[in-house]
Legacy VTK file of the C-alpha trace (Angstrom):
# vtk DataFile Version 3.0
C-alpha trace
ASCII
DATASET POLYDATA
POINTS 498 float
249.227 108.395 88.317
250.108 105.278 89.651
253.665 103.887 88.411
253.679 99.917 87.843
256.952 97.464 87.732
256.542 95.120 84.704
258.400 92.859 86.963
255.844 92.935 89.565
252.331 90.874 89.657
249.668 93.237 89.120
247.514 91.598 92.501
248.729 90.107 95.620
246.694 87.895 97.781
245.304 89.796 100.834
246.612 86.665 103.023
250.367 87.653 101.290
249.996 91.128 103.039
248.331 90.135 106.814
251.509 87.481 106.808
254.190 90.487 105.824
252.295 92.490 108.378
252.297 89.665 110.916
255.886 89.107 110.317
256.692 92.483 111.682
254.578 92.786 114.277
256.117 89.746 115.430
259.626 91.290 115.445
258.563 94.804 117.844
257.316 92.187 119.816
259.964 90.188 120.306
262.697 92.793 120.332
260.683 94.674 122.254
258.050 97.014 121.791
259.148 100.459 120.420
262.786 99.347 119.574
262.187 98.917 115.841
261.622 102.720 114.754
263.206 106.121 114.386
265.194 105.326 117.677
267.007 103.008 115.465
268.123 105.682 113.267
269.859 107.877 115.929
270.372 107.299 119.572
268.525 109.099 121.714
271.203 110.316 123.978
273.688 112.080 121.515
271.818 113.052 117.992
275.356 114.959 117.046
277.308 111.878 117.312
274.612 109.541 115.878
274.817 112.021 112.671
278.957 112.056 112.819
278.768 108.167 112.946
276.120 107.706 109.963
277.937 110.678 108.052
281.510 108.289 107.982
279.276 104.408 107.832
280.115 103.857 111.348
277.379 101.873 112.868
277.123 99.568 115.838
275.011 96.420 116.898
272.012 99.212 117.582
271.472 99.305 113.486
271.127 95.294 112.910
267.535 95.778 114.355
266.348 97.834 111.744
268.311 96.422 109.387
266.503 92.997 110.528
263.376 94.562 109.935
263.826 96.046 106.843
265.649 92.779 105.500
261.864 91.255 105.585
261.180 93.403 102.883
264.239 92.797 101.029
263.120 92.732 96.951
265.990 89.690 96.373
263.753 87.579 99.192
261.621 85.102 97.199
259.030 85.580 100.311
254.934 86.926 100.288
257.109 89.747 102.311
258.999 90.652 100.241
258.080 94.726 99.614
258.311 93.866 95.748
255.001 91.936 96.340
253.694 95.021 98.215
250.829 95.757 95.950
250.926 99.919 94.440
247.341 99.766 95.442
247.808 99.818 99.000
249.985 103.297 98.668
248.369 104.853 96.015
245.604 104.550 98.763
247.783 106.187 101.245
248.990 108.896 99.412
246.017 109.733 98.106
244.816 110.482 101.662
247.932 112.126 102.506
247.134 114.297 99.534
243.831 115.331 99.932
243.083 115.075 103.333
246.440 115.026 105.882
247.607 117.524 104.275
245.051 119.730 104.747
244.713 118.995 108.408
248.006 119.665 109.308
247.967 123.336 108.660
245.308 125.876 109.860
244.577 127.530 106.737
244.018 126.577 102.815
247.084 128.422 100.886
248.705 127.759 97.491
252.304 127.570 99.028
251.291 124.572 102.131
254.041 122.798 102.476
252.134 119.260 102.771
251.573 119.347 99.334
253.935 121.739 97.715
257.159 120.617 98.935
256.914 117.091 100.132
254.618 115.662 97.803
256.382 116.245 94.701
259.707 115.425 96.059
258.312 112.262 97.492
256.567 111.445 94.078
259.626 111.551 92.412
260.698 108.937 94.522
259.078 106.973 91.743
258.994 103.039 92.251
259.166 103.132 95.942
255.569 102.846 95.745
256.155 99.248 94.378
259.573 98.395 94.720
263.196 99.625 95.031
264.485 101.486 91.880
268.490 101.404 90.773
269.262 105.031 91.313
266.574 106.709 93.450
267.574 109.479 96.241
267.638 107.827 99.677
266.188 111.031 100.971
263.128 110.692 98.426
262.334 107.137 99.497
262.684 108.462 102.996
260.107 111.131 102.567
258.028 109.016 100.394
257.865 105.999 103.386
257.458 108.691 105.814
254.388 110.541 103.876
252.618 106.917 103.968
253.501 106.519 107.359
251.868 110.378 108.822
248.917 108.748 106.325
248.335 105.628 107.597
248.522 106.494 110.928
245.630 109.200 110.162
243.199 106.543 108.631
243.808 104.546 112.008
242.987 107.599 113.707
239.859 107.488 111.974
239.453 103.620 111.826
240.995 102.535 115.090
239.169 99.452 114.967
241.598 98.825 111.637
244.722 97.133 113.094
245.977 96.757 109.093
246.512 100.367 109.197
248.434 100.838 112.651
250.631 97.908 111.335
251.490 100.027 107.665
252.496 103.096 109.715
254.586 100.843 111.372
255.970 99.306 108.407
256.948 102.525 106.558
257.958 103.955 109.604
260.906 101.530 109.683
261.727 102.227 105.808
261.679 106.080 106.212
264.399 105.735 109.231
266.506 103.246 107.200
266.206 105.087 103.776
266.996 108.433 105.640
270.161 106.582 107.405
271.169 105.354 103.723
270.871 109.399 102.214
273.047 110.945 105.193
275.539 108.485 105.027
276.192 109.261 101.172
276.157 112.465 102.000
272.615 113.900 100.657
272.061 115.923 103.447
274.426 117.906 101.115
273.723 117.511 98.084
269.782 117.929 98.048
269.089 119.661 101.310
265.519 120.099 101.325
264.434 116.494 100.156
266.401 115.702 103.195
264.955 118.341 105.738
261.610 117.384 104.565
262.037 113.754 104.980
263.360 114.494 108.986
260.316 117.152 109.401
257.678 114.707 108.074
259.589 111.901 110.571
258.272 114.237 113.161
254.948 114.339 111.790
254.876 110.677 112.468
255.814 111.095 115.755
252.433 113.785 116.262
249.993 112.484 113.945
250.225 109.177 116.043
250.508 110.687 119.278
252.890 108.828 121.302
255.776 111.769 121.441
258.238 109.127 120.849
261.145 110.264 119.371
260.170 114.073 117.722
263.044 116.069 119.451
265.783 113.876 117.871
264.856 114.819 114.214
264.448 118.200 115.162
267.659 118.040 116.844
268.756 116.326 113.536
267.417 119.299 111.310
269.199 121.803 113.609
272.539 119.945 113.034
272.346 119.649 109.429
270.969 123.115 108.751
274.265 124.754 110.667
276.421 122.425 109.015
275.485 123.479 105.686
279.025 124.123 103.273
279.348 125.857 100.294
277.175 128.481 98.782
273.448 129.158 100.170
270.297 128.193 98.783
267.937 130.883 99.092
265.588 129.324 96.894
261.978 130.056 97.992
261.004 126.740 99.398
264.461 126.205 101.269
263.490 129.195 102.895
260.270 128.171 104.095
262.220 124.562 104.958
264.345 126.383 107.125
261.311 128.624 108.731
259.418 125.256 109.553
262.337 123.535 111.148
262.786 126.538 113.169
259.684 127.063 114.531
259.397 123.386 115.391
262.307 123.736 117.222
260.822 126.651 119.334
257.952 124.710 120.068
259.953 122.016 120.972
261.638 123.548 123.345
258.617 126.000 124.529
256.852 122.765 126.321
260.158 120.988 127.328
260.328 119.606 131.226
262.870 120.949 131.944
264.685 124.192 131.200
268.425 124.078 129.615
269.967 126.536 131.691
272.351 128.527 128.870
274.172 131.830 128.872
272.576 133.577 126.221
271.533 136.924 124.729
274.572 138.565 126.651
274.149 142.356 126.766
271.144 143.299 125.479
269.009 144.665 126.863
266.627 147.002 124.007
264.312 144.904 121.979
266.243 145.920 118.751
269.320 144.145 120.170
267.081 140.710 121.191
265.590 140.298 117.759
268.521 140.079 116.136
269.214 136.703 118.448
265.647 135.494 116.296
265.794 133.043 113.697
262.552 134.569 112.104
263.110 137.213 109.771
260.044 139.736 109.728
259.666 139.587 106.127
259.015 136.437 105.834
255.157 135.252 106.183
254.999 131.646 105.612
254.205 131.104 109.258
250.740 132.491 109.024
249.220 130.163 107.141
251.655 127.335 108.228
250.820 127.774 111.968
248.390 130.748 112.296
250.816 132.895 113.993
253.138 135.949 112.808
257.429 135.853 112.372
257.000 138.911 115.042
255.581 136.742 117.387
257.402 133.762 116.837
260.627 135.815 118.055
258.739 137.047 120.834
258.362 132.895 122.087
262.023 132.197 120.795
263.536 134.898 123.332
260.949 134.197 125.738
262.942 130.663 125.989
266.601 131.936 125.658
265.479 134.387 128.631
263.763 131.647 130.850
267.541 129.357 129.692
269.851 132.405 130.496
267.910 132.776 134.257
268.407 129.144 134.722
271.963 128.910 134.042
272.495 132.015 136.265
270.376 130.323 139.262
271.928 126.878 138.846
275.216 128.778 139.657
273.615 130.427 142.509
274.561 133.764 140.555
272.884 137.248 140.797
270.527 138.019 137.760
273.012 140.345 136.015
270.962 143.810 135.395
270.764 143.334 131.176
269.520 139.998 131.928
266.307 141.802 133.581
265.959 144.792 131.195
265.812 142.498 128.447
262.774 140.880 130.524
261.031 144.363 130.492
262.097 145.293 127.094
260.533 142.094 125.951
257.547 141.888 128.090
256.649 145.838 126.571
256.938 144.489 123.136
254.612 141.538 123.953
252.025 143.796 125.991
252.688 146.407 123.093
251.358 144.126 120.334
248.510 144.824 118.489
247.386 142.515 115.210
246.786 145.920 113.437
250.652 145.824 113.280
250.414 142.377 111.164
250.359 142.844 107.304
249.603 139.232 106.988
251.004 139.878 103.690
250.282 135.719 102.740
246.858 136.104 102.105
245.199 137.861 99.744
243.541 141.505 100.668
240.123 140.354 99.362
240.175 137.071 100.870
238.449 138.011 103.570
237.328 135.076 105.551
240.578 133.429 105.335
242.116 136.434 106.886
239.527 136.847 109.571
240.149 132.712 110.560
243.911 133.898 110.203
243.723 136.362 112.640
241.400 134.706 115.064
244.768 131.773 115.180
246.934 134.725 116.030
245.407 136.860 118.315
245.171 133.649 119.992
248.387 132.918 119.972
249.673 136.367 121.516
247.344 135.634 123.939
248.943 132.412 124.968
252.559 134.020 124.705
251.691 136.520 127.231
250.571 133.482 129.709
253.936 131.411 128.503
255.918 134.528 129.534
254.640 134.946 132.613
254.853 131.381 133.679
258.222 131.016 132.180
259.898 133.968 134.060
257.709 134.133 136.499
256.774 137.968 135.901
254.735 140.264 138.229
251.789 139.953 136.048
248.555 141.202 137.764
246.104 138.103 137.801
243.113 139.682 136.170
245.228 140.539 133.243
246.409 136.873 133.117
242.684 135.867 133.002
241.551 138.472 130.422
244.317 136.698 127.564
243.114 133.523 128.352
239.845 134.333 127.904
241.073 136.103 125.084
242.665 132.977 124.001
239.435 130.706 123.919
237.284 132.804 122.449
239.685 133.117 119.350
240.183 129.442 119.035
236.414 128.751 119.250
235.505 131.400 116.552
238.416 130.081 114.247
235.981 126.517 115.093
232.519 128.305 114.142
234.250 130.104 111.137
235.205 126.928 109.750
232.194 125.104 110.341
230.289 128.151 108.427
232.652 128.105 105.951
233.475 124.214 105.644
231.011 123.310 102.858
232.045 125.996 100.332
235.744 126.280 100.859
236.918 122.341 102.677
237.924 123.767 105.724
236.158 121.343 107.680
239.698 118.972 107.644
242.164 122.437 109.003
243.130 121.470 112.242
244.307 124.361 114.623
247.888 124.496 115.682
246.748 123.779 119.793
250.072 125.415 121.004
248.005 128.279 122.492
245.449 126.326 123.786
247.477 123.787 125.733
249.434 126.825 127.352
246.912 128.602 127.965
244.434 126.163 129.186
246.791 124.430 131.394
246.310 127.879 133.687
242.521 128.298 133.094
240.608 129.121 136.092
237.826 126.762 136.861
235.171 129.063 135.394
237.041 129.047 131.867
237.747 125.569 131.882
234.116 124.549 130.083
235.227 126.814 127.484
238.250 124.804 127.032
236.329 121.475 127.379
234.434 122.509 124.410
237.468 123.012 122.407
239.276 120.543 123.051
237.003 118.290 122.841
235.659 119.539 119.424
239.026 119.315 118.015
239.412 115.932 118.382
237.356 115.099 115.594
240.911 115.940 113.240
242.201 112.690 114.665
245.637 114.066 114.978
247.141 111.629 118.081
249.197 114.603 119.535
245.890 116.457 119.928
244.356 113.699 121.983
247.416 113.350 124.391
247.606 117.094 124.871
244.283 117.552 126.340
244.780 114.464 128.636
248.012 116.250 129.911
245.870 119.606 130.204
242.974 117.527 132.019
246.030 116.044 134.673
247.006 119.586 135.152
243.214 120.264 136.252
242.918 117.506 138.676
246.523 118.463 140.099
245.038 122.047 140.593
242.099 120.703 142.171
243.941 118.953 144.892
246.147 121.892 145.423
249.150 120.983 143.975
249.342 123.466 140.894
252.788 124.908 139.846
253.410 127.126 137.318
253.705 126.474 134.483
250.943 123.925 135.142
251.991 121.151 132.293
255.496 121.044 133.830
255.298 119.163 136.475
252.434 116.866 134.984
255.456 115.497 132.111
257.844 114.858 134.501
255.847 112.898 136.443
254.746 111.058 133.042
258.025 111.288 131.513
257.167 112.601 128.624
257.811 115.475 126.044
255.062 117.127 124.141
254.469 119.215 121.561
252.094 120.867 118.729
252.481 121.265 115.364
253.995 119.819 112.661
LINES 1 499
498 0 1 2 3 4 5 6 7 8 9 10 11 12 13 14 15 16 17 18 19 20 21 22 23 24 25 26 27 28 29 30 31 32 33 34 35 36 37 38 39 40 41 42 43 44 45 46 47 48 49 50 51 52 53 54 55 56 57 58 59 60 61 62 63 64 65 66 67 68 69 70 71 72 73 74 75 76 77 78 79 80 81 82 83 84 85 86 87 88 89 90 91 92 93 94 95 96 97 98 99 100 101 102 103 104 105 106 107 108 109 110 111 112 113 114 115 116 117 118 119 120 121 122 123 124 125 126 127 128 129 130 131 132 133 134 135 136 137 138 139 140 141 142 143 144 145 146 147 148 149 150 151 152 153 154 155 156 157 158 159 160 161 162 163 164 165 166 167 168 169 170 171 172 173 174 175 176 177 178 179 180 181 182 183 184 185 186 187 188 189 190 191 192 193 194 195 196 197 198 199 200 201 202 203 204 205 206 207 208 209 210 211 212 213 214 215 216 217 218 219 220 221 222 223 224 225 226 227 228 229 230 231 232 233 234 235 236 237 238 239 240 241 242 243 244 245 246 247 248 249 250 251 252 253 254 255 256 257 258 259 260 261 262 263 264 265 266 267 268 269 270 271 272 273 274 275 276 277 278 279 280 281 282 283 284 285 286 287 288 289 290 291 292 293 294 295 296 297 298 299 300 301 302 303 304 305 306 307 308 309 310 311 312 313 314 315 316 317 318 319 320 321 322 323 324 325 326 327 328 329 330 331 332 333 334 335 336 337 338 339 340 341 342 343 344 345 346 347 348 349 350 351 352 353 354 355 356 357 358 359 360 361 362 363 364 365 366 367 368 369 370 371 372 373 374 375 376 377 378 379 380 381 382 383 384 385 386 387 388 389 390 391 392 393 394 395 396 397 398 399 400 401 402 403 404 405 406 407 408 409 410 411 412 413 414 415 416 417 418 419 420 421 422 423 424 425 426 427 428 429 430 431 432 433 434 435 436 437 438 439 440 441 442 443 444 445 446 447 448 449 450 451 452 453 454 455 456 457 458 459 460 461 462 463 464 465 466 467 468 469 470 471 472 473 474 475 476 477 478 479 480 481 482 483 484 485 486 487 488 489 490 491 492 493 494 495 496 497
């Protein structure tokens, strides 16, 4: 249902829009391209202090660009620009893509409980006139999430329309709001008092950042959601879709940090050494199974990547101080590695999904077998683990073949159930392709370029970053892990899912 503002003209002159649009572009390019957006929310350099300094309306000159940008849009300005005169038509076209297509591609599998559509579309929705103007007492996080939903839209149908510019410039546009609205809700202090409108606004600020592909700024509002999820006062909410808030923002976090550049050497996991002992260092509970259809892997094996990182951070901090690996430090290796090597999807309930369901399950499991797969590579290039080569090539082979049969099965199954529009989460395929041998890598060629056709950005620069680490390899200058090496040299973080 569309909500209209009396106030407002029911049609706007197309010429109106291309000059609002033309207005902004004008501004990026004059302040510089990539200045107005998220950066202009927090600073790059020290997210904690950026949130300390919004939290108590301390600001410095760094804000008056977005604040510039925005003030085009400002409902007192007389001006075509003015957002007032942005026509409801223009978002209701959005969102209704958003709706009924992005957020089916951003998760791997059709489920009552997706997140696209059960938590952030009603809580942007009842952001109410942001569609077509600015309401007297809306919740800054709302409008945030609402601006950012367009936004992860827009740039989609530009995806799919590249020869559109008017959609490139919309993302753009609503981009801009999203940061400014989201500054507005911390600094009143909503990141209190409604806690998942606000975590959903900075996770769909990362889908932005993936959907269009240019890994701009995606760490920060992880960074962000960290922050604010620890600093959380008073009682807890355990409410169902907190807890599947809190999930998300972790496991974006891991993946985050899975492809970073370079390692954070950190003490960590000090004295233990038994598998019991590391799990409880996991922020995934094993009860909870949102993360199978979320991201088509298992809360089992999500810990099993988290420690893999805090192991590869605590034997980075030890050889940056040109320190012995203490002896827990490598039976906590083992003890993990067993529990990897151990793992068998026959020890998955995938409780999510119903028992009779039974082609959802089987593209279910084909996402996490493949995902195993690609731990048991990450490990190995991570910590650098005597693993004998011809096992290393069996998982990725392993790997493929799951991802392409999770392809086929949708294609099968795409006419009678829409799964045509599920994107994979390509986590395991970028790890594990980035150390294909050259007889795999037409396998891999074949996926990736099949999935392209979701027009998710981050999918596009992934496999360019994969196809780098093949040319490196050719000219005999492979490292391990492959993809390392290849982002430093672009500067450049990465990552998949979201």
């Amino acid at each position: 249902m569309l909500v209209r503002d009396p106030a407002l003209p029911l049609s706007c002159l197309s010429t109106e829009i291309d000059q609002m649009l033309l207005q902004l572009e004008e501004r990026v390019i004059r302040d510089n391209e990539g200045i107005v957006g998220p950066f202009t929310a927090f600073e790059a350099c020290d997210y904690t202090s950026a949130l300390v300094r919004i939290a108590t309306g301390h600001t410095d000159d760094s804000d008056s660009i977005a604040t510039d940008s925005i003030s085009l849009f400002d409902p007192a300005s007389p001006t075509p620009s003015s957002l007032s005169l942005y026509i409801d038509a223009v978002a209701a076209e959005l969102m209704h893509n958003y709706i009924h297509i992005v957020s089916h591609v951003l998760q791997p599998a059709d489920h009552p409980k997706n997140p696209y559509r059960s938590i952030y579309v009603p809580r942007a929705i009842a952001a109410g006139r942001i569609v077509v103007g600015i309401g007297d007492n809306q919740s800054h996080s709302g409008t945030a999430l609402s601006h950012a939903l367009l936004a992860v839209s827009a740039f989609h149908m530009y995806r799919n329309q590249p020869e559109n510019q008017h959609y490139d410039k919309l993302a753009r546009l609503h981009r801009v709001e999203a940061v400014s609205s989201l500054k507005n809700a911390l600094s009143v202090g909503e990141g209190t008092s409604d806690r998942s409108t606000t975590l959903s606004a900075m996770l769909s600020l990362v889908s932005i950042d993936l959907m269009e592909g240019e890994f701009t700024e995606f760490w920060i509002h992880l960074e962000g959601c960290e922050r604010l999820m620890s600093s959380f006062g008073g009682p807890p909410d355990n409410s169902p879709q907190h807890t599947q808030l809190n999930n998300i923002c972790s496991f974006m976090h891991t993946l985050s940090q899975s492809t970073a550049p370079y390692t954070t050497p950190k003490p960590s996991l000090e004295a233990c050494d038994r598998i019991e002992d590391l799990l409880n260092h996991s922020p995934f509970l094993p009860d909870d199974h949102s993360l199978e259809f979320t991201y088509g892997t298992t809360a089992n094996l999500a810990s099993y990547l988290h420690l893999t990182i805090s192991l590869s951070q605590s034997i980075a901090y030890f050889e940056l101080n040109e320190l012995p690996t203490p002896p827990y430090l490598r039976k906590a290796c083992m003890a993990l590695y067993a529990a990897i090597s151990g793992w068998s999807i026959n020890q998955e309930s995938l409780a999510s999904l119903p028992g009779t369901d039974y082609e959802t399950r089987s593209l279910i499991t084909c996402h996490v077998v493949a995902f195993h797969a690609a731990i048991v590579i990450y490990f190995h290039t991570m910590l650098d683990y005597p693993t004998p080569h011809s096992i290393l090539q069996s998982y990725n082979k392993i790997c493929v073949s799951n991802l392409l049969a999770a392809e086929v099965l949708k294609m099968s199954n795409g006419a009678s159930k829409g799964w045509n529009a599920m994107a994979p989460i390509v986590w395991p395929g970028f790890v594990a392709s980035c150390e294909a041998e050259l007889i795999d890598q037409p396998l891999w060629r074949a996926w990736w370029t099949g999935v392209q056709k979701y027009c998710i950005g981050s999918i596009k620069t992934l496999w360019d970053v994969v196809q780098d680490v093949w040319r490196d390899r050719d000219a005999g200058l492979a490292q391990k892990p492959g993809w390392r090496e290849v982002l430093r040299r672009r500067g450049k973080r990465v990552m998949s899912g979201g």
